[in-house]
C-alpha positions as CSV (number, residue, x, y, z in Angstrom):
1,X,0.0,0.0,0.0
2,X,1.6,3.5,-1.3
3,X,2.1,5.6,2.1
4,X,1.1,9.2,2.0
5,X,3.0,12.3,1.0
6,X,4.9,13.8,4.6
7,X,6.1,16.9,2.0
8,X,5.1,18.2,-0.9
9,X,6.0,21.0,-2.5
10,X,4.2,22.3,-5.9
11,X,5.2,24.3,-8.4
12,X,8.0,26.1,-6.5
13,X,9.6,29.9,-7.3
14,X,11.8,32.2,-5.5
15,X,13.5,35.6,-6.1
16,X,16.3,37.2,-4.2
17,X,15.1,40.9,-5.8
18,X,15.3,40.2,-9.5
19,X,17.4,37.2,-9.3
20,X,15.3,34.1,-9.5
21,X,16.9,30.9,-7.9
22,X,14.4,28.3,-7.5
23,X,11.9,27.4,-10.7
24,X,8.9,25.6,-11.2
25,X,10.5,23.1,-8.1
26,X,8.2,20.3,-7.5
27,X,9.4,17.7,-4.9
28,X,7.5,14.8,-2.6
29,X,8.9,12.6,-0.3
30,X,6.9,9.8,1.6
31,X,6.1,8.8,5.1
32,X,9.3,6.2,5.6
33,X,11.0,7.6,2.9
34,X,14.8,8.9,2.8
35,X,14.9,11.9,0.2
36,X,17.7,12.6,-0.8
37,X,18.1,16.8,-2.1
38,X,21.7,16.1,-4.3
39,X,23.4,19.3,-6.1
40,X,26.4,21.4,-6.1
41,X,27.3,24.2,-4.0
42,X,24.5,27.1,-4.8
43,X,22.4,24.8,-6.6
44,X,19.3,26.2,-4.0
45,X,19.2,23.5,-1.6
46,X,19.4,26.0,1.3
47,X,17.3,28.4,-0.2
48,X,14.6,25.8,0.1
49,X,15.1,24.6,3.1
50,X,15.0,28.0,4.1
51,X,11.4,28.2,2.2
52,X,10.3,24.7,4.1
53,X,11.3,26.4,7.1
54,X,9.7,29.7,7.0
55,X,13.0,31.6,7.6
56,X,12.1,33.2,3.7
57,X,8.4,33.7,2.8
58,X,7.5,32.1,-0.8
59,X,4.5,34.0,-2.9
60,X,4.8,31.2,-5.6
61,X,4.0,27.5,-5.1
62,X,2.7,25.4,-2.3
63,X,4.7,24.1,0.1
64,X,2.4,21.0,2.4
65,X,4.2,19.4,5.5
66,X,2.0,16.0,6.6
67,X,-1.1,17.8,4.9
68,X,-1.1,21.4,5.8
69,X,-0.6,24.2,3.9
70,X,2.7,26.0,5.5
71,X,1.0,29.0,4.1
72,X,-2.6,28.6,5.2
73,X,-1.7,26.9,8.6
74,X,1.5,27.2,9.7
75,X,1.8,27.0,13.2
76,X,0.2,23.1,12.8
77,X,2.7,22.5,9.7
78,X,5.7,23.9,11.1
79,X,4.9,21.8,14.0
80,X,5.0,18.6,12.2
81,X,8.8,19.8,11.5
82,X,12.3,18.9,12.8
83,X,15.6,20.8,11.3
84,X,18.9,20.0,11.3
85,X,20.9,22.9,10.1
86,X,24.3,22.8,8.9
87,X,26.0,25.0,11.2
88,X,25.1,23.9,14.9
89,X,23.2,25.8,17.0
90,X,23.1,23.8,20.4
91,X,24.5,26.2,23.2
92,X,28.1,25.1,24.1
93,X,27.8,25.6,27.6
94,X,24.6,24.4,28.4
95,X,24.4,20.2,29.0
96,X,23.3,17.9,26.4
97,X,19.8,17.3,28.9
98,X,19.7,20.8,29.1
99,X,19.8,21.5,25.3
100,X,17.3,18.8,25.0
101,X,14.7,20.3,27.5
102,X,15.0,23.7,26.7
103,X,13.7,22.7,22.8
104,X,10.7,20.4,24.6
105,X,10.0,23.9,26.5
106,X,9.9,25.8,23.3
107,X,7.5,23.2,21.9
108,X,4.9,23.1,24.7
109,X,6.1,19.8,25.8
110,X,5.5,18.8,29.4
111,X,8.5,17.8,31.6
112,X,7.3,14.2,32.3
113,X,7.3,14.1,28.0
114,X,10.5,16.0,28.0
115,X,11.9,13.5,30.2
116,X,11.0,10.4,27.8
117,X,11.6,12.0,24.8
118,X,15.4,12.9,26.1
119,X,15.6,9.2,27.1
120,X,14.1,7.6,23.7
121,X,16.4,9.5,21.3
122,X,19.2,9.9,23.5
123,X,19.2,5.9,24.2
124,X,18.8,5.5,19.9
125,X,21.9,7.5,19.8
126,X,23.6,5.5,22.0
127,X,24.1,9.5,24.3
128,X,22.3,9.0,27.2
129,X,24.9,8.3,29.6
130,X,26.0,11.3,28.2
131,X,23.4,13.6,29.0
132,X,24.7,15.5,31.8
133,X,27.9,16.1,30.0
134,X,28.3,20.0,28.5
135,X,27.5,20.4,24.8
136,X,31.3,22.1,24.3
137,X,33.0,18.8,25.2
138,X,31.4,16.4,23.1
139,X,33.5,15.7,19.6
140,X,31.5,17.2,16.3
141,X,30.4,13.6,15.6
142,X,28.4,13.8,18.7
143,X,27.3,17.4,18.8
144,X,25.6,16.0,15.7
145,X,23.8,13.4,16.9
146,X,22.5,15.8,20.2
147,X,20.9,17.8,17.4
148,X,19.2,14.8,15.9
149,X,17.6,13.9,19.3
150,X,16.4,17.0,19.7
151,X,14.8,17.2,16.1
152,X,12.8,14.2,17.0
153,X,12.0,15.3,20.1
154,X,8.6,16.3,19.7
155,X,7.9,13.2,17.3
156,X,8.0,15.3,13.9
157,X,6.6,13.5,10.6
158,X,9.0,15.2,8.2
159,X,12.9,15.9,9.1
160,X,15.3,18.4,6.9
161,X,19.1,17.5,7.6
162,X,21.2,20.4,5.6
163,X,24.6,18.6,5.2
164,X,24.5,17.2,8.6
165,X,27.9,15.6,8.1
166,X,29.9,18.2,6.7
167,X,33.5,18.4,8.9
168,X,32.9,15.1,10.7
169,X,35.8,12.1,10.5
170,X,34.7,9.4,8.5
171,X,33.4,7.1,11.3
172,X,31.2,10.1,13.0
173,X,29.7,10.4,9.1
174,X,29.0,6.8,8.9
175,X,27.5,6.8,11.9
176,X,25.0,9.6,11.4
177,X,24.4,8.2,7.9
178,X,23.7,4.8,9.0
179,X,21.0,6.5,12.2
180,X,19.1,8.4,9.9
181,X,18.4,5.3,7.8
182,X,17.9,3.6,10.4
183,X,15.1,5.9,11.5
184,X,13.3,6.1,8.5
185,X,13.5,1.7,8.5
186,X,11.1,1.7,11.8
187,X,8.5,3.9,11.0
188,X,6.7,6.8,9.0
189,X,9.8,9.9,9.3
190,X,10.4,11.1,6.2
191,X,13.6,12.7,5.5
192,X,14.7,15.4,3.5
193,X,18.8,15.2,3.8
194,X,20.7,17.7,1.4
195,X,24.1,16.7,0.5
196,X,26.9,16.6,-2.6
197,X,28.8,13.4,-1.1
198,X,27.6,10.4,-2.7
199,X,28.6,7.6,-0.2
200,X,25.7,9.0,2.2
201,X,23.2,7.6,-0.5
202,X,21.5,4.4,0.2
203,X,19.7,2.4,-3.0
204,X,16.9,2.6,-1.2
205,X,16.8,6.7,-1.6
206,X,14.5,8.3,-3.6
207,X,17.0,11.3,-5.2
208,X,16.1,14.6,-6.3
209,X,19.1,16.0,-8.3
210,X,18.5,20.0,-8.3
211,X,20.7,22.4,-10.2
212,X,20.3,25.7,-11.3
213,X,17.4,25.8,-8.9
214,X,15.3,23.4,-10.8
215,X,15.4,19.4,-10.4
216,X,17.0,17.9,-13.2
217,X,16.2,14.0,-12.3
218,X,13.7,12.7,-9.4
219,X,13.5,9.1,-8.5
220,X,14.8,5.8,-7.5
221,X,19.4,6.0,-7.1
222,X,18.8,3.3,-10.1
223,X,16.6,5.6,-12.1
224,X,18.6,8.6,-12.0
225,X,21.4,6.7,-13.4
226,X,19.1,5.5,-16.2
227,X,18.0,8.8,-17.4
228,X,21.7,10.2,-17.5
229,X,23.0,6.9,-19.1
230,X,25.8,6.5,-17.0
231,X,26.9,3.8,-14.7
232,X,26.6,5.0,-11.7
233,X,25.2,7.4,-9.4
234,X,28.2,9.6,-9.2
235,X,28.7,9.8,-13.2
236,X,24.6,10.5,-13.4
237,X,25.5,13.4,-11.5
238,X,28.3,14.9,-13.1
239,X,26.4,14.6,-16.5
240,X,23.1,16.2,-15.2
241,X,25.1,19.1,-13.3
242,X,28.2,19.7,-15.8
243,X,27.6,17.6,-18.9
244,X,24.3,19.9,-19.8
245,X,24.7,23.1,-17.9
């Protein structure tokens, strides 16, 4: 049975002034679906994910997070949102528990629901003997996966991850990598992860190739590499960013 849509967005534009950078953009990603958002640097991936957020205000195009209208209603489809942004923004000196409550705060959560919702995604992340430990000794592998648990925290349908790996060692990235799928394998999240680094791409990914501002190729990793005849997913990429402009 086809799950629903957790994102759709419709028929996408955006302007900076007179400079357009996002056209026609339409994108969906499923309930227990990994999306990948693949393109080079200023290809728009954050200037979406800036649009999905709300931090920029979009006059063309639809934007739907697990139904609503971000437009229309978007106090309830903002709150069916978690974020990971590229550059952190946990508070050094506060604790990892601390970090963690004062988001469930922010969210209306109760402390008794703060307190299992640290525990749940804390214990996923294998942090939770860690808790009490402040945010600016933990390693940027770990950092990383505080930010995770606190994405989830309030049980979000759809969540963005803005080049989540970017400056970790290889194991930390392999380890983040391998979570996120991991998530999307037990239930109904659906992720939207942006990235240029092929090895964080499962087969199981649905892949949206965006350049230019527009997406080039959508589908299955398998898919993509059919429509750019190439023989693999890093070649399909190189041929639908560089090979045609």
């Amino acid at each position: 049975m086809a799950k629903h849509l957790a994102l759709e967005i419709t028929d996408l534009n955006f302007s900076y002034g007179k400079k357009q950078v996002l056209y026609d953009l339409n994108l969906t990603v499923a309930a227990g679906q990994c999306g990948i958002l693949l393109g080079p640097n200023g290809a728009g991936k954050s200037t979406l994910f800036a649009l999905i957020t709300r931090l920029y205000a979009h006059k063309y195009g639809k934007i739907h997070l697990a139904g609503f209208n971000i437009q229309k209603k978007p106090l309830k489809a903002l709150a069916q949102l978690g974020v990971v942004f590229q550059q952190t923004t946990l508070d050094l000196d506060l604790t990892v528990q601390q970090n963690l409550r004062y988001h469930a705060a922010l969210q209306g959560m109760s402390r008794k629901k703060s307190n299992l919702g640290i525990l749940e995604q804390l214990e996923r992340l294998g942090m939770y003997e860690r808790r009490k430990e402040v945010v600016r000794q933990l390693n940027g592998g770990h950092r990383r996966r505080v930010e995770i648990a606190r994405a989830l925290m309030h049980k979000p349908r759809v969540l963005l991850l803005d080049e989540p790996t970017v400056g970790l060692d290889a194991p930390s990235r392999h380890a983040i990598v391998e979570h996120v799928h991991q998530l999307v394998a037990d239930g109904d999240l659906a992720v939207l992860w942006a990235t240029h680094l092929m090895d964080e791409i499962y087969a199981s990914d649905k892949v949206a190739l965006i350049h230019q501002g527009a997406v080039k190729a959508e589908g299955a990793v398998e898919d993509i590499i059919q429509q750019a005849q190439a023989d693999n997913i890093n070649d399909a990429f190189f041929k639908l960013t560089l090979g045609k402009g």
